[in-house]
N, C-alpha and C positions, 0 to 999 in steps of 0.2 A: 504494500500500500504506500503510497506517495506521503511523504515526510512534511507536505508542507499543506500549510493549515485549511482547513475550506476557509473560501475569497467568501460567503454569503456571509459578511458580517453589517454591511450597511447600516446605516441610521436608519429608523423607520421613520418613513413622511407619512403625513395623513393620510388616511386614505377612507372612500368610499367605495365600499363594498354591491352590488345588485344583487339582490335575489328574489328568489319564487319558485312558483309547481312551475313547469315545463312548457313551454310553449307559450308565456302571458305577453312575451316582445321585451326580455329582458336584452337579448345581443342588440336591439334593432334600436332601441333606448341608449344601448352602449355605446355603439356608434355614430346616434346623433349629438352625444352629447362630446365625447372625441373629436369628432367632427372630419371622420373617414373610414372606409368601411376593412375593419379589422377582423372583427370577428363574422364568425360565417352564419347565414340566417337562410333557412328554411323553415317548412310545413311540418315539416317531421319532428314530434317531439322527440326531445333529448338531446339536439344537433349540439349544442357546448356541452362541453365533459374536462376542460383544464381551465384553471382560474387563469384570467386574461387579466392583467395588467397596461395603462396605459397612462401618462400623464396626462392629469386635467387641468385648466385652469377657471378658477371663479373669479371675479372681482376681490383682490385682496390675497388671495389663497392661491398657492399651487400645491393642488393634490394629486393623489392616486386613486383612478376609477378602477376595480376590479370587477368582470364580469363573470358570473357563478353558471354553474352547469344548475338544471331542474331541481328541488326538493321533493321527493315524494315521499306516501306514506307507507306501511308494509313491509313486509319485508324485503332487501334487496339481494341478489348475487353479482360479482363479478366487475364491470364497467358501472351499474351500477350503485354499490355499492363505493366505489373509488370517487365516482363523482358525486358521492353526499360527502365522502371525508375532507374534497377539496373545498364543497362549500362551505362546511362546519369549519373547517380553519382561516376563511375569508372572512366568516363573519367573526368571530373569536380575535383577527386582529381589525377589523376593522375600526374606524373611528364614530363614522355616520354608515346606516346601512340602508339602502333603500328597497322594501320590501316593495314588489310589484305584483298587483292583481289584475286580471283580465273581467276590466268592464260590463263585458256583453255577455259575458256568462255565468251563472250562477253560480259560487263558491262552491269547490269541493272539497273533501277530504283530504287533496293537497294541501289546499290553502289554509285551511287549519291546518294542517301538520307545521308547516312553517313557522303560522302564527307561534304555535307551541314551541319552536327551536328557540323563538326571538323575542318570547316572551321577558326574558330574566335580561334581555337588554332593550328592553321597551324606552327607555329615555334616549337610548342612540337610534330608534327606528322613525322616518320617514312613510308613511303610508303610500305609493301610488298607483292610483287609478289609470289603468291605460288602456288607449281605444275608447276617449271620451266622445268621438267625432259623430261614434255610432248612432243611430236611431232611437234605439232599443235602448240606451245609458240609462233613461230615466227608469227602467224597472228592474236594473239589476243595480244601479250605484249607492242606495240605500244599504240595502244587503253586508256592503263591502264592512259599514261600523259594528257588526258583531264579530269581526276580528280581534275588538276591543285595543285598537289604535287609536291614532286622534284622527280627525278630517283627514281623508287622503287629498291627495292634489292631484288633478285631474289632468292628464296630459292623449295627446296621440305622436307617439312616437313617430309611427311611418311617415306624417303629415306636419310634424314637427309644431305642434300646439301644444303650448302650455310648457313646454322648457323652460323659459325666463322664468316663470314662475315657480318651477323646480328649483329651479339653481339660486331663485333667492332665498325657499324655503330649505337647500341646504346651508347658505352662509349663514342663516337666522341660528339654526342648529349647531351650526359650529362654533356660533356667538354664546349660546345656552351650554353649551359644552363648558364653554371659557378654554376655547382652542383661537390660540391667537393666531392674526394671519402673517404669514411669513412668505414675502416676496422674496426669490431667489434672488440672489446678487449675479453680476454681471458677468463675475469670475467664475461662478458655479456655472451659470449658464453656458458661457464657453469651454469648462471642464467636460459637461455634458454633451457636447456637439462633438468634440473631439473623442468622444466614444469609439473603440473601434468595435465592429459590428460584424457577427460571425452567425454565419448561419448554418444550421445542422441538419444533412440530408446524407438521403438513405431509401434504400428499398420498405415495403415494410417491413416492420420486427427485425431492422436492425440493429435495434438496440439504440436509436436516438434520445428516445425520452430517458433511458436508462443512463444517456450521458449526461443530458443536462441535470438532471437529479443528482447526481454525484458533483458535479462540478460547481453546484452552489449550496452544497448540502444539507437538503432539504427534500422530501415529497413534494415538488412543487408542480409536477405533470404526472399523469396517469400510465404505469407500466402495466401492458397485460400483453399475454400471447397470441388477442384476438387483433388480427390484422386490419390496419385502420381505425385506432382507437385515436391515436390523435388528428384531429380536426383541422383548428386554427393555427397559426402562426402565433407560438405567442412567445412574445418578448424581455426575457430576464435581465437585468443590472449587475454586475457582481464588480469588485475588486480583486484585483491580482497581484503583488508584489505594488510596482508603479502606475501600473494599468488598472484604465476604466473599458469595463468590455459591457457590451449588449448583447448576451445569447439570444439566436430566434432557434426555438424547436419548432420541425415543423412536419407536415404532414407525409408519410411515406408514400413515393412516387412509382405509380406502377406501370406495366405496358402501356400505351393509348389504346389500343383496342377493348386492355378489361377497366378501365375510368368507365365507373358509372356515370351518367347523367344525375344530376343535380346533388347532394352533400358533398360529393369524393370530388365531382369537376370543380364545383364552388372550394372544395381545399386545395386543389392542386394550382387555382387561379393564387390563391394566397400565398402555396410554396413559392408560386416563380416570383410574387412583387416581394415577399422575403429575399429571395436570390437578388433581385434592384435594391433593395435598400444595403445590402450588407458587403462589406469589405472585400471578409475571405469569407469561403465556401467550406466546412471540414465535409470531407464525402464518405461517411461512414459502409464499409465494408465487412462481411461478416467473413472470419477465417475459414469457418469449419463448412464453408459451400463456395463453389468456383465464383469467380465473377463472371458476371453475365453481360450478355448485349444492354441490359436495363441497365445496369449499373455504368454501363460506357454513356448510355444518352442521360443518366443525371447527372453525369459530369460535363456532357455535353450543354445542360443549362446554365452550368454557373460562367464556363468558358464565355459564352455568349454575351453574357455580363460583363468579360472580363476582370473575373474576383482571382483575389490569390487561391489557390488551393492546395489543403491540404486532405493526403489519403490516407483515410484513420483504420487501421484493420482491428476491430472487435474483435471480443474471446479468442485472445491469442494465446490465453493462458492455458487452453482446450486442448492445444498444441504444442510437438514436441519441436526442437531448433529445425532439427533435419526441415520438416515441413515448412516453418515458417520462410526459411533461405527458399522454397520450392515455391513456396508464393508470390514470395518477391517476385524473384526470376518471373515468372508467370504473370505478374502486373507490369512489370517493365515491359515486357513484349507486348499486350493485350494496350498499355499506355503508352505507347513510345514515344508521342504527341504533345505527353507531359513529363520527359525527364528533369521538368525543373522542378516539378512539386512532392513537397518530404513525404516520407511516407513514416508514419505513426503507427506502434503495434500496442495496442491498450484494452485493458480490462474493464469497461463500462461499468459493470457488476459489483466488479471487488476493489473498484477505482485505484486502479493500476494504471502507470503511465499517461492520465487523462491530463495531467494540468502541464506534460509536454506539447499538448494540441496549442495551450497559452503560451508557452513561450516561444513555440513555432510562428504563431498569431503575428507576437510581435517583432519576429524578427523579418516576416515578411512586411508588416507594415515601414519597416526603416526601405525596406527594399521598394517598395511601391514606392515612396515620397521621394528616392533619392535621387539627386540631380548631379549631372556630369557637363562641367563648364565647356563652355565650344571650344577653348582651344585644348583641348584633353580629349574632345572625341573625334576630334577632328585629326590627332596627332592618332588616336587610336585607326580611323579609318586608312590612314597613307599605310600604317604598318599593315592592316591585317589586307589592301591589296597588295602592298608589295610583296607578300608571301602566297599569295594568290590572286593571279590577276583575272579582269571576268573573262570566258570562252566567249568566243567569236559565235557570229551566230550570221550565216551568209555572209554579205558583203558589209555589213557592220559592226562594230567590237563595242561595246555600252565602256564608259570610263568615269570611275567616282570621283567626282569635282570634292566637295566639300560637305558638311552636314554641321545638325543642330539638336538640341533635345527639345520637343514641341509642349512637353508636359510631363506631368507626374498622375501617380494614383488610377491608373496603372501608368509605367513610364511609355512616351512614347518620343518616336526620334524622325526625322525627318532627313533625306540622304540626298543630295541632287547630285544627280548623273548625267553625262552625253548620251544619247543614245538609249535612254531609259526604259525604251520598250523592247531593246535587244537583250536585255538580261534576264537572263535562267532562275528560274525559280529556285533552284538549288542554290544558288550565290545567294539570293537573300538568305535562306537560310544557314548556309555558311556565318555569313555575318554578325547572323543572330548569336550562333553557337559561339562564335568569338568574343561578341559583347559580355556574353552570360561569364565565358570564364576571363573575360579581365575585370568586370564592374561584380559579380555577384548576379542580382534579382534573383533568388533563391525564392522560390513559391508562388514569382505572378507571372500572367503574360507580357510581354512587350510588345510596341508592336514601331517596326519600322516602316517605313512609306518611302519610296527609292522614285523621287520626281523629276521630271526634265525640265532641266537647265536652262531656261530663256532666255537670257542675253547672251553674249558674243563671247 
């Protein structure tokens, strides 16, 4: 087990909590109030099952919205079961909780069940009514007071009525509370943006939720062997040594042919805008099964992105040396595309070698940001043609004039040529391969662009 401490030590900020029975329009509440659609919304009861985290702000306050998988009554098995335990720990840290009922429909057995969780924190409860837009409101909104709340507050989420009114009746609460508001400073704010942002994919049941749960250590997503338990993208904080990271755990990416229509497509829309938002890519691998053509096209998404990547091989601990060298071999051939990105052999389970994924992190981010002055690549360019010049190509020979670095994050480089469209595709990547071993970029792509020279 890894010698160094779990990074989930954070200050806890305020935070509000959502809950309810199943299907009342708590994600859809979540996202209006976020103000972007995060969490994933369907017809189908139980679609959330991990507590979704998001910064909110109110006038005066910067909080934390957390969005709750369904409360029901009875008894439970399995997924579950997991997702009553994540919501009983959302509301237990919560600060304010907003208890949400479905307007248009007669209270059930759920809804009392809830009441009953949230009873013994009735001073931190919020009441709201939602889908007040409806018709029919006035003969079920009475109803809602033998939860034995106070006044709910009547909102329609889809339609976005009655939020303002939300949101002053949480600052009121927070005021009752005697929770002061605490605007971030300017430094925290740019601390926070400087997040570097890692996103974790994977087949299903590769054992992703099993990482981030270790690496901030905490039950903080759902692990089960039923494939497609996680849903949404959701986005964790931790500390690491000097590092502020952003883990996104996120949905496991299967063929395109077996993606169902609606929950799975709606999560898979979510893995990829995870893959946009995030830095590096960690591509979780399972040891103890080959890699597959699936597991080439979801590293094929994050490429596309251009994120650093790193290739994490799961229960490696399953296996013996012999094998693991047999792997390897076996991913460098199968990757050959990506011999710049490290490859990780970690124990998600018994969190083994997981918080190398972190230091790998950041050593790619120095790699992404770094810049090389023009006259150092340009001293680099004369040396690596005068050790090979480009192949002629008919009655024209392409000749490297001079170049420049256009960019960082991922780095990119700019090269003007004579003759630009006579050069072989293998010379650019010659060049690459020479870049790599005299600057480093150890885990991201580059990319260089070999342009014709317009003036004389």
């Amino acid at each position: 087990m890894d010698s160094e401490p779990s990074p989930a030590n954070r200050k806890k900020n305020t935070t509000i909590a959502i809950v309810g029975r199943p299907n009342v329009g708590k994600s859809t509440l979540f996202n209006r109030l976020i103000g972007k659609r995060l969490a994933v919304i369907a017809k189908e009861a139980g679609t959330t099952r991990d507590r979704i985290q998001q910064p909110f702000s109110i006038e005066g306050y910067d909080l934390e919205l957390v969005d709750t998988g369904g409360l029901q009554s009875g008894s439970k098995k399995d997924i579950e079961a997991d997702v009553e335990k994540q919501a009983k720990i959302a509301i237990e840290k919560a600060d304010v909780i907003l208890f949400v009922t479905d307007s248009i429909q007669n209270l059930t057995s759920d809804d009392f069940a809830v009441a009953s969780i949230l009873r013994r924190k009735k001073e931190h409860v919020i009441l709201v009514a939602n889908k007040c837009d409806h018709p029919n409101i006035e003969e079920n909104i009475y109803s809602v007071y033998e939860l034995g709340f106070s006044e709910p507050v009547q909102v329609s989420a889809i339609h976005k009525i009655g939020l303002d009114i939300l949101e002053g009746a949480i600052r009121d609460k927070l005021k009752e509370l005697g929770i002061k508001s605490k605007k971030k400073s300017r430094k925290k704010i740019e601390n926070k943006e400087e997040s570097l942002k890692i996103s974790i994919l994977g087949r299903p049941n590769a054992g992703k939720s099993s990482l981030v749960n270790s690496l901030i250590g905490e039950d903080r997503v759902i692990v089960s062997d039923i494939p497609g338990t996680t849903r949404d993208a959701t986005d964790i904080e931790i500390d690491y040594k000097d590092s502020h990271f952003t883990i996104i755990d996120t949905a496991g990416i299967r063929k395109r042919g077996k993606i169902e229509r609606g929950i799975e497509k709606f999560s898979i829309l979510r893995c990829k805008d995870a893959i946009h938002r995030s830095d590096i890519s960690v591509v979780l691998l399972d040891a103890t099964e080959p890699i597959t053509s699936q597991d080439l096209h979801i590293i094929e998404f994050a490429l596309k992105e251009r994120n650093g990547i790193i290739l994490a091989i799961n229960k490696f601990d399953l296996i013996d040396g012999e094998a693991r060298e047999r792997i390897l071999r076996k991913l460098r051939y199968k990757c050959d595309f990506l011999p710049w990105a490290p490859v990780v052999f970690i124990s998600a389970k018994n969190k083994k070698n997981i918080y190398n994924l972190l230091d790998e992190a950041v050593k790619i981010k120095e790699s992404r940001l770094k810049e090389i002055p023009t006259p150092k690549f340009n001293a680099f360019l004369e040396k690596t043609t005068m050790k090979h010049l480009p192949a002629s190509t008919g009655r024209f020979r392409a000749k490297v004039l001079y170049g420049n670095q256009a960019g960082t994050n991922p780095p990119r480089f700019i090269v003007f040529t004579k003759k630009a469209s006579s050069l072989h595709f293998s010379y650019k990547r010659y060049v690459e391969n020479e870049l790599r071993k005299e600057f480093g970029f150890e885990g991201t792509p580059i990319s260089i662009t070999f342009r014709e020279n317009s003036s004389n």
